[in-house]
C-alpha positions in Angstrom: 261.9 -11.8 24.8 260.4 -9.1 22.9 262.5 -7.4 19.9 261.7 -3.5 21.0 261.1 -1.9 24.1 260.0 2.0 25.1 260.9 2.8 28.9 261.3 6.5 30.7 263.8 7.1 33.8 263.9 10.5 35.6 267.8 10.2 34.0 269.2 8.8 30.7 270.9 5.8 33.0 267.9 5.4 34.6 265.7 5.2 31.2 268.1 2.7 29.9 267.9 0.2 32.8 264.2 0.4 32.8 264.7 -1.1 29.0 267.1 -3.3 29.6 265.3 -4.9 32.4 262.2 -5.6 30.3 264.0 -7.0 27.7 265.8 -9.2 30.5 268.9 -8.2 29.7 272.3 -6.3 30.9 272.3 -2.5 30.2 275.7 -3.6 28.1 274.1 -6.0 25.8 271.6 -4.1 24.8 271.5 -0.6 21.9 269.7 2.5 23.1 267.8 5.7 21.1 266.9 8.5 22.6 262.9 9.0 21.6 262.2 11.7 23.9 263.9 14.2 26.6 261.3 16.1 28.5 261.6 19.8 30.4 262.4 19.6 34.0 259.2 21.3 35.1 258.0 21.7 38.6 256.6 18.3 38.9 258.0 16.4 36.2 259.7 13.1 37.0 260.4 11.4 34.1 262.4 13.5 31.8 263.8 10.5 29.0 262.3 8.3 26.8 264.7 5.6 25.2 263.9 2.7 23.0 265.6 -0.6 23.0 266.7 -3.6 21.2 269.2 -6.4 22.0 272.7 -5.9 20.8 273.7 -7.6 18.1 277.6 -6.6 17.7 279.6 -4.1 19.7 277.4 -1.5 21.9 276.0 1.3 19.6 277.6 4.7 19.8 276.1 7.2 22.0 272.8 7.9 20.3 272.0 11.8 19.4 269.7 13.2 21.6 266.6 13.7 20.3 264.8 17.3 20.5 263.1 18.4 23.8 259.1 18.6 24.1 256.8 19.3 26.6 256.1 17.3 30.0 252.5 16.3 30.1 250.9 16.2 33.1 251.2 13.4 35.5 249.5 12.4 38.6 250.2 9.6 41.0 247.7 6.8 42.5 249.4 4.4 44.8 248.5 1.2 43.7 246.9 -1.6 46.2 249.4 -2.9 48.6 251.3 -6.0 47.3 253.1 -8.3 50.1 256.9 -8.0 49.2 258.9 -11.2 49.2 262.6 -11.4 49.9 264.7 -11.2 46.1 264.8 -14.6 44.8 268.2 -14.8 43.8 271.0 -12.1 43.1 271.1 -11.1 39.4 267.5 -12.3 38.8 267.0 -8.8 37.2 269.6 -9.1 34.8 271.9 -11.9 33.8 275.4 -11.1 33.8 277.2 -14.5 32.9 278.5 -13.7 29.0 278.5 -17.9 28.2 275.7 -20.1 27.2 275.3 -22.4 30.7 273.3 -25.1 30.5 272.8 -27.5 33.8 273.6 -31.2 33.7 272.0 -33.8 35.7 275.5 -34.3 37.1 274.6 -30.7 38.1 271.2 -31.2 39.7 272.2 -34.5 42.1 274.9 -31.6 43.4 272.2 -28.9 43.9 269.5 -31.5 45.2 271.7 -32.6 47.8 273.0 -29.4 49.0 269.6 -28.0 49.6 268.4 -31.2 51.4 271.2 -30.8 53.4 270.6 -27.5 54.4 266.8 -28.8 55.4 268.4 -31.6 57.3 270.5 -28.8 59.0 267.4 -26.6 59.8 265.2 -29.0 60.9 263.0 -28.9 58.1 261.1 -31.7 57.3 261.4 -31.0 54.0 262.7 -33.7 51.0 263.0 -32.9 46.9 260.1 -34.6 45.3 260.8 -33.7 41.9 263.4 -32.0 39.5 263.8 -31.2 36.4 266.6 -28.8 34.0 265.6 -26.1 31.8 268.7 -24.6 30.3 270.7 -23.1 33.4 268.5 -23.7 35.8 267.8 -26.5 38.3 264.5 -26.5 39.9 263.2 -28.2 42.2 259.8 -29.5 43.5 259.8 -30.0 47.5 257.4 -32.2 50.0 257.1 -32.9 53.5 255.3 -31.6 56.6 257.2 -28.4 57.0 256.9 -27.0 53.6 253.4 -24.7 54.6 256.6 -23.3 57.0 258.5 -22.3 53.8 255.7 -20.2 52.0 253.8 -18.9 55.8 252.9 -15.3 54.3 253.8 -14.2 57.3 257.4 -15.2 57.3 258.0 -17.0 53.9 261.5 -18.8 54.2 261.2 -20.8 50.7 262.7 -17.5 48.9 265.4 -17.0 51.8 266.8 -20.8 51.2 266.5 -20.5 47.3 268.7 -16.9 47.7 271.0 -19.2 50.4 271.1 -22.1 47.9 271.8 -19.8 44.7 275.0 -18.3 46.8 276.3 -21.8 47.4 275.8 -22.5 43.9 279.3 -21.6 42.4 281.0 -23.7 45.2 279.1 -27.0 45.2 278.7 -26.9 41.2 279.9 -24.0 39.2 279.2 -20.6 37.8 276.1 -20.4 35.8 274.3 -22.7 37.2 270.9 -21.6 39.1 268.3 -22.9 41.3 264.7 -22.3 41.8 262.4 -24.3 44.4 258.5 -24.6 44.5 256.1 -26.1 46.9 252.4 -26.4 46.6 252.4 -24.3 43.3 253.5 -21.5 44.8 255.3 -19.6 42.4 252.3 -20.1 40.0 249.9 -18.9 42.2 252.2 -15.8 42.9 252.5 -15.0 39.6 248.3 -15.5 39.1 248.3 -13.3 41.9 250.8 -10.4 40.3 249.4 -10.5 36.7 245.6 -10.3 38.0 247.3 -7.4 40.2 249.1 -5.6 36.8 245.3 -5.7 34.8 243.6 -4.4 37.4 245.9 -1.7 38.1 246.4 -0.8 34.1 242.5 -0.4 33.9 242.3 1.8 36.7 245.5 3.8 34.8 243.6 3.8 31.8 240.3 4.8 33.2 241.9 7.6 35.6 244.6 8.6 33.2 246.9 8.8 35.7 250.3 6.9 37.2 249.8 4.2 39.6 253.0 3.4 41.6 253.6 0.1 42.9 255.2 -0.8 46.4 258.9 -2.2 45.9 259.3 -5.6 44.3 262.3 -8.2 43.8 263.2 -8.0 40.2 261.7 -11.5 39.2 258.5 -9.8 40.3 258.6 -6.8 38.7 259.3 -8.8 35.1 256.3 -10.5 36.0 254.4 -7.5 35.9 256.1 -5.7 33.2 255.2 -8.5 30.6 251.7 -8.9 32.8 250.8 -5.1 30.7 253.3 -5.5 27.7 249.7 -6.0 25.6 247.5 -3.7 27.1 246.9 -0.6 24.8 247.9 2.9 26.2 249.5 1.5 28.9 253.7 1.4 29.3 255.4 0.0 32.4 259.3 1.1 34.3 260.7 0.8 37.2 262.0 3.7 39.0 264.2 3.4 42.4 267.1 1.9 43.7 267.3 -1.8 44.9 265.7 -2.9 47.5 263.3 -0.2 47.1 262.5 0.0 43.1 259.1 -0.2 42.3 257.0 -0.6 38.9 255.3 2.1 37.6 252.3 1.9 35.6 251.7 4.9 33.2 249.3 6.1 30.6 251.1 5.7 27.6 251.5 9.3 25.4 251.0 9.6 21.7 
């Protein structure tokens, strides 16, 4: 998790959940300073610049606005078309549970056989293969002759069971405790996919010197891509937009 973050927002709200969410964290955990408000010009969008850190104590007080400077000018590219898959899990984006959870085996058996339950109930031929824990989160490695079913671009299903599966959660095993299923090395390809995406795009920002605006993303995703640029020089990341439609967008970054 990185220590400091920079993020704009066409509002102060806005510019502080585009921080938060690249430091993975809830807007209440985390302390705000205003860097920058812009002027509203014709074609302005962002107008605040905030940077963030996690929150140590109690929430800081509400910072002092820094003074106003000039909008530079900004241009939009859309960015190549990525294929949007359904949101992972709720709260993926930013995790809400104040306690430390951390899953037992106890925990996984419960998870493993809920979800080859709800195969079993589907019709999948689908088993768990493999499992292991790390910290609050049970994931799971799945086999069979259905799984090319689960991840069929067309109509991917392994997301909608993993958002089913993390809704069942609290029931079957308790709060805190989260799921995430895999077939194939899909999720690692996904994210080769998104983070080859995020380089190309920052070069073409770079070169171009202007915005590129991707298509919406679950929030997983868009962390993905977030920490995909977090090393590129002149180049700063937010997300802009309202769930299910917020979007990354990739910005030259001002002096």
């Amino acid at each position: 998790m990185p220590e400091e973050v920079e993020a704009m927002g066409r509002t102060l709200d806005e510019a502080k959940r585009n921080a938060a969410e690249q430091l993975g964290l809830p807007v209440e955990r985390c302390e705000f300073e205003i860097v920058e408000q812009a002027n509203k010009g014709l074609f302005a969008k962002t107008n605040f610049r905030v940077r963030a850190t996690p929150a140590t104590e109690a929430a800081a007080p509400e910072p002092v606005e820094a003074p106003e400077a000039p909008e530079p000018k900004r241009a939009v590219v859309e960015a190549p078309k990525v294929e949007k898959e359904p949101e992972a899990a709720s709260g993926d984006e930013h995790e809400e549970d104040e306690e430390v959870v951390v899953a037992t085996e106890k925990d996984a058996e419960a998870v493993v056989a809920m979800i080859q339950g709800l195969f079993e109930a589907a019709g999948f031929d689908v088993q768990v293969v493999g499992q292991t824990i790390n910290d609050r989160y049970v994931n799971l490695d799945l086999s069979g002759e259905d799984t090319d079913r689960l991840i069929d671009s067309k109509n991917p299903v392994i997301d909608s069971v993993q958002y089913l599966g993390n809704a069942m959660i609290p029931r079957a095993v308790g709060r805190g405790v989260r799921l995430t299923l895999d077939t194939q090395r899909h999720r690692e390809k996904r994210t080769e996919v998104l983070e080859k995406l995020a380089r190309d795009i920052g070069e073409a920002v770079l070169k171009r010197q202007q915005e590129a605006v991707l298509d919406p993303l679950p929030a997983h995703e868009r962390r993905i891509i977030h920490r995909a640029l977090m090393a590129m020089e002149g180049i700063e990341t937010y997300s802009e937009g309202d769930e299910p439609n917020r979007r990354v967008v990739i910005s030259p970054k001002r002096d």
